[in-house]
C-alpha positions in Angstrom: 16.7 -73.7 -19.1 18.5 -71.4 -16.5 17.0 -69.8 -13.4 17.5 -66.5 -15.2 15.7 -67.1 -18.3 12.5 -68.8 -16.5 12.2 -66.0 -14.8 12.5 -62.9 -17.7 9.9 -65.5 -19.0 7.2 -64.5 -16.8 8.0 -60.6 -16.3 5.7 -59.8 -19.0 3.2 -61.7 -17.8 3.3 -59.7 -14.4 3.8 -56.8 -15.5 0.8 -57.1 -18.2 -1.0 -58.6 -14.9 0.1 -55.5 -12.5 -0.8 -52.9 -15.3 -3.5 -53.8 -17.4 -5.5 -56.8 -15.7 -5.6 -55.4 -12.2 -6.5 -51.9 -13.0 -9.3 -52.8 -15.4 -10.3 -55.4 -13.0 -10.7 -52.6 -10.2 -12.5 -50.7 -12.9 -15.0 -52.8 -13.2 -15.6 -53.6 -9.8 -16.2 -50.1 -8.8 -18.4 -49.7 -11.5 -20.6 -52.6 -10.4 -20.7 -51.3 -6.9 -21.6 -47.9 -8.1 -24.7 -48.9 -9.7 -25.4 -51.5 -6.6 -25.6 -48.8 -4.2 -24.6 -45.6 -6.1 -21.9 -43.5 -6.8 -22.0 -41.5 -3.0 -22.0 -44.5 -1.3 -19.7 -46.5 -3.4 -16.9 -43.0 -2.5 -17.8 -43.5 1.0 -16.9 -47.2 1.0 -14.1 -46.5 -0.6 -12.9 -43.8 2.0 -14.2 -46.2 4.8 -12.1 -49.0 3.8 -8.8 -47.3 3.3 -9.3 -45.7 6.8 -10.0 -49.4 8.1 -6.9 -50.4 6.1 -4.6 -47.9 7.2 -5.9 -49.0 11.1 -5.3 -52.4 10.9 -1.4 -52.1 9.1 -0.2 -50.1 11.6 -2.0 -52.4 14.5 -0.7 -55.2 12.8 3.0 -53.5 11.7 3.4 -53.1 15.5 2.5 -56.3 16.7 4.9 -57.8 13.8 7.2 -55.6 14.8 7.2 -56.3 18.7 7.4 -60.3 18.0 10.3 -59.7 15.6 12.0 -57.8 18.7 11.0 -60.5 21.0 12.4 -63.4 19.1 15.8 -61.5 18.5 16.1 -60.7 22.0 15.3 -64.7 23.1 17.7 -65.6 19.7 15.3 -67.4 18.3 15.1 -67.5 14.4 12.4 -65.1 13.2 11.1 -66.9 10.6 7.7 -66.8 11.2 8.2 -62.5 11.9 9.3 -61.6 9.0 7.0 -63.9 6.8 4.5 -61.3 8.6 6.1 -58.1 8.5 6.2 -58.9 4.8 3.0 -60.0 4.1 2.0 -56.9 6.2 3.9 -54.8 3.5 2.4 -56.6 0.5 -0.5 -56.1 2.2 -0.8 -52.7 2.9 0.5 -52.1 -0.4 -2.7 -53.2 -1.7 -4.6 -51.7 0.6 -3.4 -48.2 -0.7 -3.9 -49.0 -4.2 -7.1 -47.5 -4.6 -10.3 -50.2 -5.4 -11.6 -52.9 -4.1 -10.3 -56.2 -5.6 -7.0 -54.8 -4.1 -8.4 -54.3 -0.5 -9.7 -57.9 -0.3 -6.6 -59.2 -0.9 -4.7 -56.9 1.3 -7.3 -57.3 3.7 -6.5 -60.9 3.2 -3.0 -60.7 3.7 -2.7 -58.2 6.8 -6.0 -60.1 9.0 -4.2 -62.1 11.6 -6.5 -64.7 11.2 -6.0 -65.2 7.4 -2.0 -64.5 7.6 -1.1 -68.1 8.6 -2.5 -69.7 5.7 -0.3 -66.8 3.2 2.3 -67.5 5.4 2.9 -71.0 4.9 2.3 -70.8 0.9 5.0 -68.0 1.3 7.5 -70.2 3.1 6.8 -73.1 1.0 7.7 -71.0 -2.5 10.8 -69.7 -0.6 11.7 -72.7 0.9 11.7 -74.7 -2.7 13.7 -71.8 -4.2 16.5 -71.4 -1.3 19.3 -73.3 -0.4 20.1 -73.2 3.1 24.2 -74.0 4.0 23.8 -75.8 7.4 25.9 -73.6 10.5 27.5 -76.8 11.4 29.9 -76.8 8.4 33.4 -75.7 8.9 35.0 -73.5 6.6 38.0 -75.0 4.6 41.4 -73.3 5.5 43.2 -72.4 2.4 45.9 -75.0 0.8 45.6 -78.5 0.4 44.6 -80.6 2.4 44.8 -84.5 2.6 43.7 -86.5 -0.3 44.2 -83.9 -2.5 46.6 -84.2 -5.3 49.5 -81.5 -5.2 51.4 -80.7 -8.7 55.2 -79.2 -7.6 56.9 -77.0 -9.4 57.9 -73.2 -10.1 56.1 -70.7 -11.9 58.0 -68.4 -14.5 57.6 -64.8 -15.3 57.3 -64.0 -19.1 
């Protein structure tokens, strides 16, 4: 089965998860905490947490941001900065969406203490889906070149 068709195989399924589950899901859960603590409270939570949120993507954007500058200007390879910066994007993604099942994970994702372990799981799904060409290999010049078989002859226009 090809790349292509493993991955319109699972499409639905995310986009059934992204529009159905996690809505209702957040439905729920804000339900549950308004009639834990009631409906005034559970707004004001609500409100609270996004302005939290909102804080801690742009403290975190900028510190991405800085150590993505930093490892440009030292020419280092920013792997590791841009595994953030888009974590910090997922993140804050979810952090918009209003609820709370969202929030914990963006919360999860954007926390600089709970990154690292979203970071490697990130690089380890990219890194078994990539192929990296290594910088050491020379391009070929065009033509033959030895070993290679060479048929002579002429070519003639119809």
């Amino acid at each position: 089965m090809t790349t292509t068709k493993r991955r319109r195989r699972w499409l639905p399924l995310v986009l059934v998860l992204a529009f159905v589950v996690v809505p209702l899901l957040e439905i729920y859960v804000v339900i549950q905490v308004g009639q834990a603590i009631g409906p005034w409270w559970t707004i004001l939570l609500l409100i609270i947490d996004s302005l939290i949120g909102a804080w801690l993507v742009k403290r975190e954007g900028r510190r991405a941001w800085q150590a993505l500058r930093d490892a440009l200007q030292t020419y280092r390879p920013p792997a590791k900065e841009l595994a953030d910066g888009a974590l910090i994007l997922i993140g804050g993604t979810l952090l918009l969406t209003p609820g709370f099942a969202t929030d914990v994970a963006g919360f999860l994702l954007v926390l600089p203490f709970t990154r690292p372990i979203f970071r490697r799981l990130l690089t380890g799904y990219l890194g078994a889906r990539l192929t990296v060409v290594g910088a050491t290999r020379t391009p070929r010049s065009p033509g033959p070149t030895a070993g290679d078989t060479v048929v002579r002859g002429e070519v003639v226009e119809d």
